[in-house]
Every structure is written in structure tokens, then in C-alpha cells.
Steps between C-alpha positions, in 0.01 A plus 500: 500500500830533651807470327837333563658824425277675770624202729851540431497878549285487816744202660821758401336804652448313841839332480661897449279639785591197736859548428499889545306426849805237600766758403326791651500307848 
């Protein structure tokens, strides 16, 4: 069963690599 906390944590991780990917370009 997933967890909020997984949710939270997996929705930050893509929102840091999507912002790394905008400043990298």
C-alpha cells in the first residue's frame, strides 16, 4: 500500500529533477 509520505517524497524528487533540467538549459 502506498503511502502519502511515499507520494510526497516521489512528487518533490520530480519537482527537484524538473527544476535542475530547466536551469541546466
Amino acid at each position: 500500500m502506498v503511502t502519502k509520505q511515499f507520494i510526497i517524497s516521489k512528487v518533490l524528487i520530480t519537482g527537484s529533477i524538473q527544476l535542475t533540467l530547466m536551469q541546466q538549459d
